[in-house]
N, C-alpha and C positions, 0 to 999 in steps of 0.2 A: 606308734604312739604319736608320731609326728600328724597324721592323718587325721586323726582321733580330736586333736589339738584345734588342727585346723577346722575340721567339721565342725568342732561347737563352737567356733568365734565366729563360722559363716550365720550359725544358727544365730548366735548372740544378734549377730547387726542384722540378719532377718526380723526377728524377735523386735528388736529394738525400733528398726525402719518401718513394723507394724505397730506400735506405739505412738509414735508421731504420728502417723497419718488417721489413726485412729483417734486421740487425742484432738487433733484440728478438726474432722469433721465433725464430732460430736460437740465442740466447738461454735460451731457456724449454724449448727439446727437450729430452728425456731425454739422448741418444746424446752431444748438444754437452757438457753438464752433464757427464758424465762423464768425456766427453774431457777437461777443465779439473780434475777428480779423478783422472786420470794411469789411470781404467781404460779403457782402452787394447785393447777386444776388435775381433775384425775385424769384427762388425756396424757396431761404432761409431764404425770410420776408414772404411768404405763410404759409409754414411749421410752425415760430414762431408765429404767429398771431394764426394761427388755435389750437395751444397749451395753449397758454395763453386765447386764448377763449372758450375750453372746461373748461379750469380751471376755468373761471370767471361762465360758466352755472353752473358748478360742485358748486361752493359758494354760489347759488342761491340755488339750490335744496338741498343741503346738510345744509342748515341754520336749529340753533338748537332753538328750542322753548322751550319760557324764558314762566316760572308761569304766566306773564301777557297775555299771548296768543300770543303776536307779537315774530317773527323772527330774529333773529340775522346771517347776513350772512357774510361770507368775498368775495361778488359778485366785489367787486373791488379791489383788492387785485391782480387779474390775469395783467387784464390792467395795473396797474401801473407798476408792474414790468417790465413787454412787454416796456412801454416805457423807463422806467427808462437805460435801459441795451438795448433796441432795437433803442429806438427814438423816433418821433412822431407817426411815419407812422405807425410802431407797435403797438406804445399803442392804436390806435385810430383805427387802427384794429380790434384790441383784444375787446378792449371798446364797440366796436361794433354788435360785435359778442354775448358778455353778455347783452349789455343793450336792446340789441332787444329782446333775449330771455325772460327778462326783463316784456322788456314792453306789449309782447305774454300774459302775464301773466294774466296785469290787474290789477287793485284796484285803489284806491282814489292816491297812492303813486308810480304810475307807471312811470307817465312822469318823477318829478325829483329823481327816483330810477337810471332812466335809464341812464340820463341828467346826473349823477353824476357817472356812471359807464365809461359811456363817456369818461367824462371830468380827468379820472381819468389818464386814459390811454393815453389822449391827452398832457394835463402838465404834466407826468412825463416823456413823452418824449422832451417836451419844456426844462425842467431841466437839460435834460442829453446835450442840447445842447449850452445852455445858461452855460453850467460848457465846454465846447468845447469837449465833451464826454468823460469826466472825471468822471468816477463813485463816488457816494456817498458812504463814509463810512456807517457803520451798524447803526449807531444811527441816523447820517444823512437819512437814508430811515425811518428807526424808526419814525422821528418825522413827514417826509413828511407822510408817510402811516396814522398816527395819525391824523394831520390835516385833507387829503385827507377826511375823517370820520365826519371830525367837518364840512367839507363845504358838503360832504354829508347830514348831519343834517340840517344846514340851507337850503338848497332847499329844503328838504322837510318840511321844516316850510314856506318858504319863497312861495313855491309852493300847496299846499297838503290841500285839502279842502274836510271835513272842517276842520278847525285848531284847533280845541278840540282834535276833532281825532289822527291829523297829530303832535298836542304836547304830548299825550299820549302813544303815539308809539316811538317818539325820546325821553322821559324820560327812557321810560322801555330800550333801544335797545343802547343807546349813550354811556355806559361806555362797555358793553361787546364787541360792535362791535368795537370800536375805540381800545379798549386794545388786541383783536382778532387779527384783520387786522395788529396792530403794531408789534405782536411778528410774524403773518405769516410771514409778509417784512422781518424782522431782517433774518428771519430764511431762506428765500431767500440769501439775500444779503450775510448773511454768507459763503452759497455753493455758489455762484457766483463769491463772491469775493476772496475763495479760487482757484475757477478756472481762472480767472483772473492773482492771483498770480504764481500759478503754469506753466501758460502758457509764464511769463513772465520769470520768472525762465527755464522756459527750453528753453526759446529763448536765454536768456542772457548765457545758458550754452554751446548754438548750438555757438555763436557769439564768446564766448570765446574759443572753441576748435579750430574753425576755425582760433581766430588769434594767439594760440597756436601752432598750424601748420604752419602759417606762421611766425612765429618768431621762430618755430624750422629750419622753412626752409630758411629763413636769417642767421640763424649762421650756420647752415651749411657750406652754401657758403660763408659764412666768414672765417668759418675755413679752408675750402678750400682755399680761397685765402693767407690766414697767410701760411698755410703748404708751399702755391708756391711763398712763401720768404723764406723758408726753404731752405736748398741745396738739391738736389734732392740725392745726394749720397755725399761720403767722397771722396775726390782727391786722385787718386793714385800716388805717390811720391816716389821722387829717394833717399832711406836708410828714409823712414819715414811711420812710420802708422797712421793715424786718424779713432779713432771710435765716434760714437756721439749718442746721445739721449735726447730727449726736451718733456715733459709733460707736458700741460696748466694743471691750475686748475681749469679753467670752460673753455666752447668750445673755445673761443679765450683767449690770454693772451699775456703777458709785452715782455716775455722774447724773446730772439733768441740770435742764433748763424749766423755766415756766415763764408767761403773762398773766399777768393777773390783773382784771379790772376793777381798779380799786373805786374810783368816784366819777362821775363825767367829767370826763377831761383828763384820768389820772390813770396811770399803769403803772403797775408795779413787774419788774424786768429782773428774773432773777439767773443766776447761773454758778450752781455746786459742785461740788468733788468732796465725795466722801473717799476716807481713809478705808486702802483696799479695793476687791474687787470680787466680781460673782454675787453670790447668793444674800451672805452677811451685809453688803455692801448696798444690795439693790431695797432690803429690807428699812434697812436704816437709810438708804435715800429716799424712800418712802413716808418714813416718819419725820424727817424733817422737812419734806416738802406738805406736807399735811399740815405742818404746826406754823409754817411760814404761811401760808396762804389764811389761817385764821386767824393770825395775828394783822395781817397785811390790811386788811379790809377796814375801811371807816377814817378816820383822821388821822388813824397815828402817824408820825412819822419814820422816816428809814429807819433811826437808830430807836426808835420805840418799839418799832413791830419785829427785829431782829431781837433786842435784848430780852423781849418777851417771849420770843419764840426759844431762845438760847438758854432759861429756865427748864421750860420743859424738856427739850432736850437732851440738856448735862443729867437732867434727872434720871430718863431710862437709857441713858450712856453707860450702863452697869461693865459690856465688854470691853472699853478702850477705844473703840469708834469715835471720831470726831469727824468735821465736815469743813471744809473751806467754801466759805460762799460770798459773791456780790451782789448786794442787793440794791436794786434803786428805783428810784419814782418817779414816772417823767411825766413832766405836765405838759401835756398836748399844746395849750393856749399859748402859756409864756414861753416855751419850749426852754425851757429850763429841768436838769435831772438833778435832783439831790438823792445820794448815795454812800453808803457806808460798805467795809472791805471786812470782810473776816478771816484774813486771814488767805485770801484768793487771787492768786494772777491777775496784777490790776490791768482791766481792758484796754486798747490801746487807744484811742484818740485822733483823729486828721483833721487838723482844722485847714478848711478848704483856703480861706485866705492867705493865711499867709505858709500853709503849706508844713507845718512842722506838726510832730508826732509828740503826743501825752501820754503817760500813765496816769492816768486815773489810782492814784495808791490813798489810803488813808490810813491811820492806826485802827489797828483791831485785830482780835486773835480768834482763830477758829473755834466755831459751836461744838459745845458737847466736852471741852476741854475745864470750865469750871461752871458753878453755878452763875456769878457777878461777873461781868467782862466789861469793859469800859472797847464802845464805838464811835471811833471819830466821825462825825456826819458832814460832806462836802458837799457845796452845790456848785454847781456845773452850766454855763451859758453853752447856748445853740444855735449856731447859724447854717442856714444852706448850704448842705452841701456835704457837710460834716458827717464824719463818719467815724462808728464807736466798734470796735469789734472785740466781743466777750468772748474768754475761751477759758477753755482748760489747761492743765498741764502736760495731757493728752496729745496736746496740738504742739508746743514748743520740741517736748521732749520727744518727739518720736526718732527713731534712729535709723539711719543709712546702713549700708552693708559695710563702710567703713569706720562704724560705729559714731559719726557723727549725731549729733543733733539738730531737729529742723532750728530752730532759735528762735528769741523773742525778735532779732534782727530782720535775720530773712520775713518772717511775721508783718514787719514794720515795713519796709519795701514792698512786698508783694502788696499790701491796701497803697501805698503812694504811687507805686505804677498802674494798679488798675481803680484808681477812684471814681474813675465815668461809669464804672458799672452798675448795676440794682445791685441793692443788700443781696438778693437772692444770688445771681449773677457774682458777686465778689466771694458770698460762701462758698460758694460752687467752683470757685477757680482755687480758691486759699486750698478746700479739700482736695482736689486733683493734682496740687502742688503737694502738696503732703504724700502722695498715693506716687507720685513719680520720684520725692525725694527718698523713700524709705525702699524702694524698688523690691517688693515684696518680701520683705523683711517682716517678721512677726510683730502683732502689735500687743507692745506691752502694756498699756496704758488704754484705758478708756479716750475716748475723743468726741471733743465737744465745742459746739462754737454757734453763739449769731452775730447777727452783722444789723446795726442800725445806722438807718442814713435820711438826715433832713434832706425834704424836699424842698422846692419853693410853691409859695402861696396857690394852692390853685382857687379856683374858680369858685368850682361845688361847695358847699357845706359837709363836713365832716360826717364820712359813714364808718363806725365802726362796730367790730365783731366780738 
């Protein structure tokens, strides 16, 4: 008895360790692999059928015998799967292919051996289609395969003559084979369903590179387009230098600068911070440098071409978007700048003679925040040498690893130690100051800045751009 015991648990993890290995390679096939991506050619329902129907002869011949003399096989086990994961036309394939080998056989228990190998592979393809070929989880096959066993059992009682016999054989055969057949499925189902998963996972990984790529390749060409509201170069100017420099914090942003040649003799020098950053941000810096540059042109003055521009604005301000901006006018001849603040980090000031540092501040509240906004307009004298540097918030606030901030201070020092410089030249050192104070620290903030510096009188006649 002891023997007997042991011989069918060698059989069982035989049995079982052919299952797995069977399971993985049909797995790994081309033809299966496809099957489970619904392409569906008749090589590839040939291929599977004749798989799942060697599997189902393999159950028949490989059945382990129980002390009562009868068989215990997993002859249905190939089919259902076949259908379960193929469809009908597979299981009933497969089914086919087992229960005729089946019925070759012979015995009192043939027809419904066969009859139930069948039907095994036929409704588990009915199921996959009646779920809209939505596979069944693990236990979900588990308990079909179990059933699948029970309605085995009854055809051969219902069938199987004579019926001493045909009860004798389903007493001895009913719990190994039903419990057999149900850890086989599971153990199907599991590598099925991991490949399933994985195929799905590397689709969804193919779908998201791809629209990874395309939404690198949308900000690109957005960036592109922000950069070509940028000025393409600084103006060259009679007794005047401008340098400039603008860093997004992600591929687009808030911020910008403009020149704008408003009459001979006159520019208009602007520099914004819109609320926010990215996308929203770069749209709506957009529109307000569109509406300031239309406004800017012709007579008006600072606080004329700002308040007019601060209309249309607030109007399609629908989101809560506003903009801090300074704008101002400098008149080449008199070298004189009148300028109004909206609301924006008043620039800072060196006056070369006697050496001391201005804000540049006026009353005024940021665009896009009401329809009516009242702007203080200040006019500003210019002598040699003098140096104005516009920035952002960008620029004060950026932070060190010890969470410092660069400052309006440090700001203010760095133009008084290096004043001998070009505009270009002091932008260029202010920015590598900023890049060695934040010592690779993330930047949170858009960054923005130029730099205007009287010249003295030259020679030539005034060429500008």
């Amino acid at each position: 008895m002891g023997n007997s015991i042991t011989n069918i648990l060698i059989d069982l993890a035989k049995i079982t360790s052919f299952i797995v290995l069977a399971a993985y390679l049909i797995s790994r096939t081309g033809f299966f692999s496809e099957i489970l991506d619904r392409h569906n050619t008749l090589k590839n329902h040939l291929l599977t059928i004749f798989c799942f129907g060697i599997l189902s002869i393999f159950g028949t011949l490989g059945a382990v015998e129980l002390p009562s003399g009868a068989a215990a096989n997993i002859r249905d086990l190939g089919p259902l799967i076949a259908g379960l994961f193929g469809g009908p036309l597979i299981g009933l394939g497969a089914g086919l292919i087992g229960g005729i080998q089946r019925y070759s056989m012979g015995g009192f228990l043939a027809v419904p051996c066969s009859l139930a190998t069948v039907l095994a592979g036929l409704l588990g393809g009915l199921i996959l289609l009646l779920r809209k070929r939505n596979y069944l989880n693990i236990w979900q096959v588990a308990v079909v395969a179990f059933s699948m066993e029970l309605l085995h059992m009854g055809l051969a009682l219902a069938i199987g003559r004579p019926f001493s016999d045909a009860l004798a054989v389903v007493k001895s055969v009913v719990m190994p084979m039903t419990i057999a057949n149900a850890i086989g499925a599971s153990i199907f189902a599991y590598i099925f369903l991991n490949l399933v998963k994985e195929k799905r996972t590397a689709a969804e990984k193919e779908l998201y590179g791809h629209e990874l790529e395309r939404k690198k390749f949308e900000l690109e060409a957005a960036r592109q387009i922000q950069i070509s509201f940028m000025p393409e170069s600084t103006p060259i100017l009679k007794e005047f230098q401008i340098g400039a420099f603008s860093l997004p914090a992600l591929e687009v942003g808030g911020d910008y600068y403009d020149f704008i040649p408003i009459t001979d003799g006159k520019w208009g020098l602007v520099i914004g911070d819109v609320s926010g950053k990215g996308f929203p941000a770069a749209l709506f810096m957009a529109l307000s440098r569109t509406c300031v540059r239309a406004n800017a042109m012709g007579d008006a003055t600072a606080s004329e071409a700002i308040l007019k521009a601060n209309k249309i604005i607030s109007q399609d301000s629908s989101s809560g978007m506003f903009i801090t901006l300074f704008y101002s006018v400098l008149d080449l001849k008199n070298k004189k700048l009148r300028y109004v603040n909206a609301g924006h980090n008043p620039p800072i000031v060196l006056n070369d003679k006697r050496g001391d540092i201005k804000l540049l501040g006026a009353k005024g509240i940021a665009l896009g925040v009401m329809d009516d906004i009242i702007l203080e307009e200040v006019e500003l004298d210019l002598a040699t040498n003098d140096i104005i540097v516009f920035y952002t918030d960008g620029v004060t606030e950026a932070i060190n690893k010890q969470e410092e901030q660069f400052g309006e201070s440090r700001l203010a020092d760095l133009i008084k130690q290096n004043n001998h410089l070009s505009a270009k030249d002091l932008v260029d050192k202010i920015k590598n100051e900023i890049m060695n104070f934040t010592q690779g620290e993330p930047q949170f903030d858009d960054l923005t800045l130029f730099a205007l510096k009287v010249l003295p009188a030259p020679d030539s006649p005034a060429v500008q751009k």
